[in-house]
C-alpha positions, 0 to 999 in steps of 0.5 A: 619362233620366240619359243625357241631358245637360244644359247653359246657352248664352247665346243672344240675350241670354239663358241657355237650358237645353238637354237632348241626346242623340246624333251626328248630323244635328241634331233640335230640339225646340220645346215649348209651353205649358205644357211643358217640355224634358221633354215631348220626353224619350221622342222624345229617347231614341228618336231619338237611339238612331237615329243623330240628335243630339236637341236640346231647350230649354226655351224663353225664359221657361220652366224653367231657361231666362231670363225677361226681365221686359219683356213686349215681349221676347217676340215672334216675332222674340225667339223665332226669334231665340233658336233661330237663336243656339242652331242657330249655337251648335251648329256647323251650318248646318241643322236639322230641326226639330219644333215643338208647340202654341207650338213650332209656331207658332215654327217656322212663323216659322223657316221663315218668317224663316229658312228657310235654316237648316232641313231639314225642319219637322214641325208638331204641332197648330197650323197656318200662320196668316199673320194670327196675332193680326190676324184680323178675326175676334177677339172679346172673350170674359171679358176677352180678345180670343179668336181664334174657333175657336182653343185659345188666348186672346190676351192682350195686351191684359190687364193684366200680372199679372191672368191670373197672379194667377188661375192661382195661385187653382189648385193647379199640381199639379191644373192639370197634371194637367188639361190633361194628361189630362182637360181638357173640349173647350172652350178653358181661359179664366180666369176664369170660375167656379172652374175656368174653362171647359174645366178638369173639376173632377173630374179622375180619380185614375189617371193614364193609362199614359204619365204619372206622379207623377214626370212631373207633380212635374217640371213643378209644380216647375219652374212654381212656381219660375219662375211662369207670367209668361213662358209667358203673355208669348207670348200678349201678343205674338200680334199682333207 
């Protein structure tokens, strides 16, 4: 971990963080939420050691990256914008890129708006909707429009500051914990209860083999400093 490097680019109106690694064809990683740059840091060692440059932001609103305060300025076009500033920023053409829960759905609108600039997408967890935050479908579930079937809650519509204020009713150490190793099947919906739906109250107290103390002290630093306004911004802007 202490190989890897750490600097700020001023991208699309905003400073990003970025970790790297490594020479040579260029590989981007896109966390989601609510991750980090370092939920890539094991993919970054391992392919950098490979002969591959091993690029990895935190994403605009996240860790020590900016978050403007405007909730409108976090859509998809804000977003890809931010990540073409950052590929123009590294001095090449084309990327491959691999994206993961809301990485994912970012690097679709790459492909998408940009498809120029990338070489190959790797697509974790979410698949292509072409009718993201306008199916016909969407329903109102605990104050939220809720996309059926899906793991993820639109939030746009709620009021700036409601759903923060229920994150901040649970401990962010025990949040991180539990969407990281013992969340239940159902979708995470605030509030309902005092833990919501798809959060297990009784969380086990070992950590699987592949997650530490360090590792979930990392995130429940950088969350508590930052708050979660800017990551659950992206969710508001679904339908934009």
């Amino acid at each position: 971990m202490d190989t890897i490097k750490h600097r700020t680019v001023e991208v699309n109106g905003i400073k990003m963080h970025v970790a790297e690694k490594g020479e040579g064809p260029v590989v981007l990683f896109l966390h989601g939420f609510p991750e980090l740059w370092y939920s890539w840091r094991h993919q970054i060692l391992g392919l950098s050691s490979l002969g591959y440059r091993t690029i990895a932001p935190d994403l605009r609103g996240y860790g020590d990256t900016e978050a403007p305060g405007s909730v409108t300025s976090y859509t998809c076009f804000h977003l890809v914008g931010d990540v073409i500033a950052l590929i123009d920023s590294l001095g090449v053409e084309k990327v491959f890129v691999v994206g993961h829960d809301w990485g994912a759905i970012i690097g679709w609108y790459l492909c998408l708006f940009r498809p120029d600039r990338v070489k190959a997408y790797v697509c974790l967890s979410v698949p292509f909707r072409p009718f993201l935050g306008r199916d016909p479908k969407i329903k109102t579930v605990d104050g939220f429009r809720a996309a059926c079937g899906d793991d993820f809650y639109i939030c746009r519509f709620q009021e700036p500051g409601k759903m923060e204020s229920e994150f901040a009713r649970v401990d962010t150490a025990y949040l991180f914990k539990n969407i990281l190793t013992t969340r239940l099947t159902e979708a995470p919906i605030f509030p309902k209860g005092e833990y919501g739906n798809g959060f297990n109250p009784n969380p086990q107290e070992t950590l699987p083999s592949w997650l530490s103390e360090q590792d979930i002290a990392y995130y429940v630093s950088k969350f508590e400093n930052t708050g979660f306004t800017g990551a659950i911004n992206y969710y508001r802007n679904l339908n934009m």
